[in-house]
C-alpha positions in Angstrom: -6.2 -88.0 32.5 -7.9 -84.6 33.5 -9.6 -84.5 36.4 -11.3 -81.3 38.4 -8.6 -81.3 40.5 -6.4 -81.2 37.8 -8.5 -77.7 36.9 -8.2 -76.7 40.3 -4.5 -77.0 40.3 -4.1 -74.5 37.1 -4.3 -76.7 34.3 -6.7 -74.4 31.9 -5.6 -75.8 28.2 -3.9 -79.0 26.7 -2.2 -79.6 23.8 -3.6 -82.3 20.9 -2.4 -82.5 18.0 -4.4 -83.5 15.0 -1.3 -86.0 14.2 -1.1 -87.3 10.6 0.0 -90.6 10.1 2.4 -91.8 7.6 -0.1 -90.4 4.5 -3.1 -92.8 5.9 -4.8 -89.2 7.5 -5.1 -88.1 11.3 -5.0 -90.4 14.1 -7.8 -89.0 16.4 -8.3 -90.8 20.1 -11.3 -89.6 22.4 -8.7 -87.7 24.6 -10.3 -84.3 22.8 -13.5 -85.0 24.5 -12.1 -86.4 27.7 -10.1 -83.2 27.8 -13.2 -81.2 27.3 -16.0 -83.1 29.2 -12.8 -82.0 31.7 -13.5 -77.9 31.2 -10.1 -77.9 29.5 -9.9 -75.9 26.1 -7.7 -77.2 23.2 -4.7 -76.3 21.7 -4.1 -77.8 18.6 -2.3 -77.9 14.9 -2.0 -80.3 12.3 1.3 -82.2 12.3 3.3 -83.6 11.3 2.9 -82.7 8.0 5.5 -83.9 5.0 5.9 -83.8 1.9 3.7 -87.4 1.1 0.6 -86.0 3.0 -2.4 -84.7 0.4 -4.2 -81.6 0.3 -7.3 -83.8 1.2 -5.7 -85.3 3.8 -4.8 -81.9 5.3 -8.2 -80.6 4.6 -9.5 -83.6 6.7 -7.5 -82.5 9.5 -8.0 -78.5 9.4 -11.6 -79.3 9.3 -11.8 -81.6 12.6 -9.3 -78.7 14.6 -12.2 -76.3 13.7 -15.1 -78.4 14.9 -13.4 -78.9 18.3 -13.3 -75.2 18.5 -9.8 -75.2 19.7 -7.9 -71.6 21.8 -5.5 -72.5 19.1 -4.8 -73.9 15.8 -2.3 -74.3 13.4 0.1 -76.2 11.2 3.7 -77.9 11.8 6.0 -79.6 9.6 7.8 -82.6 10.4 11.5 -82.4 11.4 12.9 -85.6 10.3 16.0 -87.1 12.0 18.8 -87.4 10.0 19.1 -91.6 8.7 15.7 -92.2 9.8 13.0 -93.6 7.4 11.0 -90.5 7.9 14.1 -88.4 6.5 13.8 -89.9 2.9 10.5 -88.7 2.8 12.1 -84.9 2.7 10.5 -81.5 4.5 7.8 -79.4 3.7 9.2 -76.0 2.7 8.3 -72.7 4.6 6.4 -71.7 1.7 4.0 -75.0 2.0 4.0 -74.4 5.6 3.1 -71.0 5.4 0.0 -72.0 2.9 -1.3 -74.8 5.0 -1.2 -72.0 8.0 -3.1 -69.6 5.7 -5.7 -72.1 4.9 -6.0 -72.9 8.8 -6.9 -69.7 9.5 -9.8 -69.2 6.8 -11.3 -72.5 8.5 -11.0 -72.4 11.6 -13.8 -69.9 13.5 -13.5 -66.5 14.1 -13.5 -67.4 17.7 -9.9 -69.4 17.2 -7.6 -66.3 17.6 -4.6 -67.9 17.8 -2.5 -69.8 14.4 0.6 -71.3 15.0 3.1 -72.5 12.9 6.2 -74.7 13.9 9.2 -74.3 13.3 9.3 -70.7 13.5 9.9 -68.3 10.9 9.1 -65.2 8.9 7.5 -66.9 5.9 5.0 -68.9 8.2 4.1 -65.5 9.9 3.9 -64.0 6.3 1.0 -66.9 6.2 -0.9 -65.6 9.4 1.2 -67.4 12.1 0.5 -65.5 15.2 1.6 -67.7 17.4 5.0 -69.6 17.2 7.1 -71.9 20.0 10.3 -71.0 21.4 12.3 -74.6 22.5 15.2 -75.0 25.2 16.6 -77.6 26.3 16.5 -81.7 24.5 14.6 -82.1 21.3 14.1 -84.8 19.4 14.0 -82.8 16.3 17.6 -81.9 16.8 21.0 -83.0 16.8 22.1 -80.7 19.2 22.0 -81.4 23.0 20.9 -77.9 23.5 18.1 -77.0 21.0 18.6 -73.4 21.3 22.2 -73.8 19.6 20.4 -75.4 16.9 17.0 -75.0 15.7 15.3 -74.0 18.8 14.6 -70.3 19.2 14.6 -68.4 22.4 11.4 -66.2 23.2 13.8 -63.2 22.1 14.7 -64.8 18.6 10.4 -65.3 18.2 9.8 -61.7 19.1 12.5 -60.5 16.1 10.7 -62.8 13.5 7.6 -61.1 14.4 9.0 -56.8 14.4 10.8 -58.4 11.2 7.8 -58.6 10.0 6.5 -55.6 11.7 4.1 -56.9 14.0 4.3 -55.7 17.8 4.6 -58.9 19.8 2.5 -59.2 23.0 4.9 -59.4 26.5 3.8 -61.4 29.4 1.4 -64.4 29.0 -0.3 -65.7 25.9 -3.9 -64.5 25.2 -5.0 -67.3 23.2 -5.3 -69.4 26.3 -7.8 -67.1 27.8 -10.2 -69.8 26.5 -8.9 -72.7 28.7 -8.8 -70.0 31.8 -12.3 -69.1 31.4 -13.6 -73.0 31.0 -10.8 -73.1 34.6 -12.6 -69.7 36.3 -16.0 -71.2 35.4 -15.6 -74.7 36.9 -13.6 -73.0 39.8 -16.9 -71.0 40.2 -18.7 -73.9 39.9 -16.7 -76.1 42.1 -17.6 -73.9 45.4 -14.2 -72.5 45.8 -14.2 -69.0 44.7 -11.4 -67.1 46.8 -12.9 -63.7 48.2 -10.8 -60.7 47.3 
């Protein structure tokens, strides 16, 4: 749970996911507000999406990611694991998942700069993707010990989808979290413990 100290310590934005549950819509818990009664901003997409999940159900959750006025929103299809129960539902294409992104961004407000889409690629970017997750190490999503010699992608294979696609891709640290440092600067302000220069 997020405390100020939590703030204090550099913890700016969270992640949660407007998670859709086996076609029955999003499950929703009051951890948003927690987090933001907390001073931290959101990060957030809709996921994970498949192949049973209806336009209205993904229209339910695009519209509650906008009314939390997340730093970032988004879409991500589900991986299923190979055998699983979840696997004989099938994938999304890139093409869906490039559509739901698109529709994400005309929702969401102006103020949400950031759209991500997961799992990365140049068809989700072609949807207005401007944000997209590089993965090392163990993921469940994978059958690979090492995720990066499977489906991961370093931060150097993100940064070719993007000049693929000719956009110039930012170096150092993300932008769209500047709305989880700000909420962070302003309760640092507020907490009495503003560091002289």
């Amino acid at each position: 749970m997020p405390t100020p100290v939590n703030r204090r310590l550099g913890t700016a934005t969270v992640l949660a996911a407007a998670r859709l549950t086996k076609g029955h819509g999003i499950a929703v818990t009051a951890s948003i507000k927690t987090f933001q009664e907390a001073g931290l901003a959101i990060g957030t997409c809709v996921e994970p999406i498949g192949p049973e999940h209806s336009n209205e159900e993904l229209a339910e959750s695009i519209l509650f990611t906008a009314e939390i006025d997340p730093a970032f929103s988004g879409a991500a299809r589900r991986i299923p694991i190979p055998g699983t129960a979840l696997a004989k539902r099938g994938m999304i294409t890139e093409l869906r998942l490039a559509q739901i992104v698109a529709v994400t961004r005309l929702v969401v407000p102006r103020s949400v700069t950031g759209n991500c889409a997961h799992e990365p690629g140049t068809v989700p970017i072609m949807g207005g993707a401007n944000l997209l997750w590089a993965e090392v190490g163990a993921n469940p999503r994978d059958t690979m010990e090492k995720t990066e010699e499977g489906r991961g992608h370093s931060v150097h294979a993100i940064r070719k989808l993007f000049t693929e696609r000719e956009w110039q891709a930012q170096a150092g640290s993300s932008h769209f979290f500047a709305k989880g440092l700000y909420n962070f600067l302003n309760s640092t302000l507020d907490c009495g413990s503003r560091r002289s220069r």
